[in-house]
C-alpha positions, 0 to 999 in steps of 0.5 A, a space after each residue: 558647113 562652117 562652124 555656127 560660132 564663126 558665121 555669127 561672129 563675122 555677121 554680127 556688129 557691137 553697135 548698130 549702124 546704117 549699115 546693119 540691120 536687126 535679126 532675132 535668132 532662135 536656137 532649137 535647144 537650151 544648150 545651143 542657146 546657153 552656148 552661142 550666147 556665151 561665146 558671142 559674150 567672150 568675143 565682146 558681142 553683146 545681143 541687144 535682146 535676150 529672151 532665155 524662155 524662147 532660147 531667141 537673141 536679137 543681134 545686128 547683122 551686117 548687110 554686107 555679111 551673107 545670114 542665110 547660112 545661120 538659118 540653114 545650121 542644125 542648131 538654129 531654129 530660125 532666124 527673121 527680121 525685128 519688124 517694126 510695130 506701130 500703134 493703131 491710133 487714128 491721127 486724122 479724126 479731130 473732134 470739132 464742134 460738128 462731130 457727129 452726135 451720139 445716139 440717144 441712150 436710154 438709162 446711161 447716167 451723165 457721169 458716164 462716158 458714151 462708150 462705157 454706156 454703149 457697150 453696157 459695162 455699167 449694167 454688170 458694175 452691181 454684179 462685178 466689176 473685175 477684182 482680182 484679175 490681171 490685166 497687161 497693157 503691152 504699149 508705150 507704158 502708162 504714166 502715173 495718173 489719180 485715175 489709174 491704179 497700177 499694179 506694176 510692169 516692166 520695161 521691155 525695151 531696155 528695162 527701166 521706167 515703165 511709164 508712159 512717154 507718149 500718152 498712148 498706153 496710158 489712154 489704153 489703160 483707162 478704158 479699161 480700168 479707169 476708176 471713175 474719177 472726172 467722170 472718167 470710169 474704165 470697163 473694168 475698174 478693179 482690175 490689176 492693171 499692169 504696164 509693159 512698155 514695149 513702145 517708145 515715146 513715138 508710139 513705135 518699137 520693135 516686134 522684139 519688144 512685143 515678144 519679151 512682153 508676152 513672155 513677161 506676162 506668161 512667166 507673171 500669170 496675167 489674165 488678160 493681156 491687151 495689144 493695141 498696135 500691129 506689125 508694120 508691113 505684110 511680114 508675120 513674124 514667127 516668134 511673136 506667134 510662138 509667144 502668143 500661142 505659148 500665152 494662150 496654151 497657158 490660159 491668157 486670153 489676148 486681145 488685139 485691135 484689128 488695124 485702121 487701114 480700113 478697105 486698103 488692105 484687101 480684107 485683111 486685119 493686121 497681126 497679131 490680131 489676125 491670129 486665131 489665138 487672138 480675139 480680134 476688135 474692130 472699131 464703131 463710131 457714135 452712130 453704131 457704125 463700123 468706122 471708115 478707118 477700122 480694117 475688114 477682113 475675115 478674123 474679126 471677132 467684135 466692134 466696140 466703140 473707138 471714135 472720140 473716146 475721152 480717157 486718161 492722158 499724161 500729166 493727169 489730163 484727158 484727151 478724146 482719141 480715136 482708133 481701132 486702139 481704142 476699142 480693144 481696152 473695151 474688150 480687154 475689159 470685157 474679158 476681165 469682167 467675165 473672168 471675174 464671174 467665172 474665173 475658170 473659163 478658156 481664152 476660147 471659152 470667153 471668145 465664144 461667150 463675148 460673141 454670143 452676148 454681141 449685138 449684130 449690127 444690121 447695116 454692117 458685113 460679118 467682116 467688118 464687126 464680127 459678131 457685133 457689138 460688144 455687149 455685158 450686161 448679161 454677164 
């Protein structure tokens, strides 16, 4: 077999083009990984991704070039494709004057939003309302805003800023942690919240992107992390689900929202959510429906609500969004206001606890709510 060194050097190019496209390598040992990356260093090819704790590079490959034997060598673990993530925001939903009502609620105070009332945060607020735990929001970032109080973050996509150029993390972010100003009030709004920018100002990015965040959020003891997105195409990628069996072994409890492709996919939820270590949220709407464009499938743990949510938004405005996006903070939050009550739970423990709390949903199928809808009043 030719020597590794030599494969990767006529395989990989120093800038990106069209006629290259990117691949995560991942070394079966510390030393490999030390080794290969200071050759490839002395040779002036610098990886576009280095994540030392996974012993995986990203580098650009030349499609012209054959890969499949750098996969094949004793030293490689794997190598795969840096598939694209996209953000599970529903674009077509537009509120207008004739959106649908919401449901009389009995007890939800005027300054409340329907979805906080509807997933009964406010009720547990006396009892506790998140302090101390920490929150990641993998995303776009989250802009600085006099509703949001941000603990810190971290840029993975080339480091810098981690403040949101797109609006997406920065809505994420105050449904769960808002702090009740413009009668705007997160689900758990004394949290830590940090921001991982992960996503660019599309709302788009890189799976590698994602990994370097979970690994970000492992080596900085979060307690919950929040993803609102999902890999674009069929493809599961196995180093995104080594970090986030990584993260779970280490006791962060994940939460993911299920995908907005609705009976298209065959009754399937999109990664990561689709993994068991992650806690799957699909999406209801104003009438305690599961909405037409929150996915099915088996893996759904519990709905919360995602349709014409108002939340913080760039330049310290609002905006009413909708999407399965949406009803993950919901439960992130959820998670957070458990913790906070009893902090020694496991990610398991507290999956199991959410759906014993759930209320069932009577005109919906298990694999379309999960267990039902989120609910925290008894916490």
């Amino acid at each position: 077999m030719p020597k590794l060194e030599k494969l990767l050097f006529t395989s990989s190019k120093r800038v990106p083009s069209r006629n290259t496209f990117r691949k995560l390598i991942t070394f079966k040992t510390d030393r490999s990984y030390k080794k290969y990356l200071r050759k490839l260093r002395i040779k002036g090819l610098k990886p576009y991704k280095r994540m030392p704790a996974l012993r995986t590079i990203g580098c650009h490959f030349d499609k012209r070039r054959p890969w499949r034997p750098i996969a094949r060598h004793p030293e490689v673990k794997r190598v795969e494709s840096d598939v694209r993530i996209r953000v599970h925001l529903f674009r077509k939903h537009k509120t207008s004057a004739r959106s649908k009502k919401v449901h009389a609620m009995s007890a939800c105070p005027p300054e409340l939003t329907w979805n906080i009332c509807r997933v009964k945060a406010h009720e547990a607020w006396p009892r506790v309302s998140g302090g101390k735990i920490k929150v990641a929001i993998i995303d776009t970032g989250i802009a600085a805003h006099p509703n949001l109080r941000i603990a810190g973050g971290v840029n993975t996509i080339r480091g810098g800023s981690y403040a949101d150029d797109n609006g997406h993390g920065t809505h994420v972010a105050g449904i769960t942690a808002a702090q009740g100003l413009d009668g705007i009030k997160g689900v758990a709004p004394d949290v830590e919240l940090y921001a991982i920018k992960a996503l660019d100002s599309r709302g788009g990015g890189y799976v590698s992107s994602i990994i370097s965040g979970v690994d970000w959020c492992i080596r900085n003891k979060m307690d919950v992390i929040n993803m609102s997105f999902g890999l674009v195409g069929t493809s599961v990628n196995r180093a995104l689900r080594d970090v986030i069996t990584k993260a779970y072994n280490k006791g962060i409890v994940i939460v993911a929202s299920a995908g907005n492709s609705g009976t298209e996919d065959n009754g399937m939820i999109d990664a990561p959510a689709s993994f068991p270590e992650v806690m799957a949220i699909a999406a209801t709407d104003l009438s305690d429906k599961v909405t037409g464009f929150s996915s099915r499938g088996s893996g759904i743990d519990l709905a919360a609500p995602g349709e014409q949510i108002k939340s913080t938004w760039l330049n310290g405005g609002y905006m009413s969004l909708s999407g399965t996006s949406m009803s993950s903070p919901h439960a992130a939050g959820g998670v957070a206001l458990l913790l906070s009550k009893q902090s020694g739970l496991s990610p398991t423990q507290v999956t199991e606890q959410l759906k014993s709390w759930a209320h069932p949903l009577p005109s919906e199928s298990e694999n379309k709510q999960g267990a039902g809808l989120l609910q925290l009043d008894r916490i």
